[in-house]
N, C-alpha and C positions, 0 to 999 in steps of 0.2 A: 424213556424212549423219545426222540426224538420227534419233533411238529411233524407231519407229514409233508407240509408244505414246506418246511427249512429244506428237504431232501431234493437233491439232482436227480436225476435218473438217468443211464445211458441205455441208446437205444438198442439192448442187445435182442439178436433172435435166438428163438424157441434153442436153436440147436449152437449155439454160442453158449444161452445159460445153461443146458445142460452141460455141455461141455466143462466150464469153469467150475460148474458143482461136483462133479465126475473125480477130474483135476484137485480141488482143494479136500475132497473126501478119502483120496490116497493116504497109504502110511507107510515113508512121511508125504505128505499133501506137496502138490506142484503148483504153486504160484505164479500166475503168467509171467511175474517180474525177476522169478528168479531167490527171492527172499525165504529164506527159514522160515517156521512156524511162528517164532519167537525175534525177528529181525526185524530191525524198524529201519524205516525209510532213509537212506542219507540225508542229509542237513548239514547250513552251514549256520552257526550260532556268533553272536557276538554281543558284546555287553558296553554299557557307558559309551553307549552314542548319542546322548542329547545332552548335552553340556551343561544347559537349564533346569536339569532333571534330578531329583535327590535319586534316581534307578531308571537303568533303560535300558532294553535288549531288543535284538532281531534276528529272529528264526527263517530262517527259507530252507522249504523240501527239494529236493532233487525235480521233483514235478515244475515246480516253480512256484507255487504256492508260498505267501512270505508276507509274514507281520511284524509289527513293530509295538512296542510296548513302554510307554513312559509313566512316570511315578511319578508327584510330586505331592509333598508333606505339607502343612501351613498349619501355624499355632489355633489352636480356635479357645474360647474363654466358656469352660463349663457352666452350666449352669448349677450352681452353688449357693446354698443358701444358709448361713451359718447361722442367724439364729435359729432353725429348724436344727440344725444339726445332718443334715439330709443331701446328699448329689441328687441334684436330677437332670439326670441322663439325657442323652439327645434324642435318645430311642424313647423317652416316655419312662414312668416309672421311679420310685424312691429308691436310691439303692445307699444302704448304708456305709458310713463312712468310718475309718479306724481311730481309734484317741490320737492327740497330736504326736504321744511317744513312739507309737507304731512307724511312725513317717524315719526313715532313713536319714543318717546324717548330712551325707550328701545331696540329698533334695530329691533325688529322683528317684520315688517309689516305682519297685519291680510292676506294680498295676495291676498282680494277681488277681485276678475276678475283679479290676476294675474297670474295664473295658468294655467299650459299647457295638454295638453292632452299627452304627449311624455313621461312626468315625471311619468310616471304610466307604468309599466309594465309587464305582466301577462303570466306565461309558464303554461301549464296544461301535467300531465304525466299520459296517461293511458296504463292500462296493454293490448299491442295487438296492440296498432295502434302508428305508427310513429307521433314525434312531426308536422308533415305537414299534415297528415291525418284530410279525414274533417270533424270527430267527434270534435277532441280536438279544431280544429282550430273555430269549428262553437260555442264551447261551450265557447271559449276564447273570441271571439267578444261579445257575448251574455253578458257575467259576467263583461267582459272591459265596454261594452255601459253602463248597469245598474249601475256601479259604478261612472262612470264619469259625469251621466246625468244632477245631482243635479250642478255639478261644485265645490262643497262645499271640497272633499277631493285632488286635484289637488292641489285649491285655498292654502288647509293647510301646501305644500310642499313649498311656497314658503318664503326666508329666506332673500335675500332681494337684490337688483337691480343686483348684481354679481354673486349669489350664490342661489340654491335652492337642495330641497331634490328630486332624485331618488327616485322611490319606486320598490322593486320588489317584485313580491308576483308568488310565489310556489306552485303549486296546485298539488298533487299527489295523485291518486285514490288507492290505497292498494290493491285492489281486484276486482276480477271481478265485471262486471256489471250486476245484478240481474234488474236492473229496469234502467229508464232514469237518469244518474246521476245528471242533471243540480241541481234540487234541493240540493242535499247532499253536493255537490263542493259550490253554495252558501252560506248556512248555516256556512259549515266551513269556509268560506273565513269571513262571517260577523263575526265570532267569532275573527276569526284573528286579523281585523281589531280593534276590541274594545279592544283588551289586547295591539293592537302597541303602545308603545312610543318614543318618539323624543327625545333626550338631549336637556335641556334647555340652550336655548342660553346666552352666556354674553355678546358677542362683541356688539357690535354698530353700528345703520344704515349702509353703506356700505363694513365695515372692512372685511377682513377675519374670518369667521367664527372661534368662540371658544365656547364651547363648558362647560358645566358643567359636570365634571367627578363622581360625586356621582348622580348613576343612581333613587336613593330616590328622586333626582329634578326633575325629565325626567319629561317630559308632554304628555298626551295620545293624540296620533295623533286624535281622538273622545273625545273631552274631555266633564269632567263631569260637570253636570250641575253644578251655584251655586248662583241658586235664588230657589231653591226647597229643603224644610227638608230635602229628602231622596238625602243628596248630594251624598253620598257613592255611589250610584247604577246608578241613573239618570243621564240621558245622554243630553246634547244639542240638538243633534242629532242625526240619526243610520246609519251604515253603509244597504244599501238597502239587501234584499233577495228577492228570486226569485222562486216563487213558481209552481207546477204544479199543475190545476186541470182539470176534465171531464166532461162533462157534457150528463147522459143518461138517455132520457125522458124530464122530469120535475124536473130531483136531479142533483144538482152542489156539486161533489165529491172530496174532496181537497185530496193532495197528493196519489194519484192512481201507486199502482203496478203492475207489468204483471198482476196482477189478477184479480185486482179493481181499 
């Protein structure tokens, strides 16, 4: 649940709220906006809008509600310690390492269970509350946990027993908050995530990291499927979203505004 103090409240009366509980408790429920049980807000979405940015998207709701979300990647130098035989991780901890034949010919181990939870990192900027404030802080654990849960996108950052990828990712809310933003900061972070790409790498099992400078090569941090016709679109995988719903009466209400 949410801070109590993250929440707006609108100033309805006694015979307002019941009214709208009355209304959303019909079958089917009447949403003052007009919206299905199951209908989400219109939105206008758009992707690779910071040029600077290995991924970047921007959400805005019909309300006017509207964020922006930048990605940006950077090599960082594991900490590796080969006479141990041992990674140790940025998160703390030994975690073992595989013999040298296990390592891929092309350099760049898949990262299965190599991946840290440190190499992920996540600011959120809202208009009125300080970066330690415990809206952004609370919505920041929320969007960190959900991304991290699978293991699947940490695992992607890693580059190989020396070296792996930093991620940082930018969440900046535009505008006031008309409703609970979690939803909307998700949404744009998933979009983010599916336009990231990575330089594809040349070097080799342990080397220093090099890089393929024609970003036509790059590979999408989510990459697309390529055992399904619709390679173009299809995805392996997705990065996760995070939904809000209500539920009043016997109607479960998907993305609900102050009003519904």
């Amino acid at each position: 649940m949410a801070p109590a103090s993250s929440t707006q409240f609108l100033p309805l009366s006694p015979a307002e709220l019941s009214y709208l509980h009355s209304s959303l408790s019909l079958s089917p429920p009447i949403r003052p906006d007009g919206r299905t049980p199951t209908q989400f807000r219109p939105l206008i979405a758009e992707t690779d809008i910071l040029a600077s940015a290995n991924g970047s998207a921007r959400v805005c709701f019909a309300d006017g509600t509207e964020a922006v979300v930048g990605i940006k990647a950077e090599v960082e130098k594991s900490q590796w310690q080969p006479e141990h035989g041992v990674h140790l991780g940025t998160g703390g901890g030994d975690v073992g390492i595989p013999d040298e034949d296990e390592e891929p010919e092309n350099g760049n181990a898949d990262g299965e269970g190599k991946g840290e939870n440190a190499w992920v990192e996540m600011s959120i900027d809202i208009p009125g509350f300080r970066d330690d404030d415990q809206l952004p802080v609370f919505l920041s654990a929320m969007l960190t946990e959900a991304l991290l849960a699978s293991g699947k996108l940490k695992d992607r950052l890693y580059i190989n027993r020396r070296f792996h990828w930093k991620l940082y990712i930018d969440i900046l809310l535009l505008s006031s908050t008309f409703s609970y933003p979690l939803p909307l900061l998700s949404l744009t972070t998933h979009l983010a995530l599916l336009s990231s790409r990575l330089p594809r790498l040349k070097s080799e099992l342990d080397e220093d990291p090099l890089f393929d400078d024609d970003w036509d090569a790059s590979n999408f941090l989510y990459p697309l499927a390529s055992n399904t016709p619709t390679k173009s679109t299809a995805r392996a995988d997705r990065p996760p979203i995070t939904l809000l719903v209500i539920a009043v009466g016997q109607n479960i209400i998907f993305d609900p505004s102050k009003r519904s």
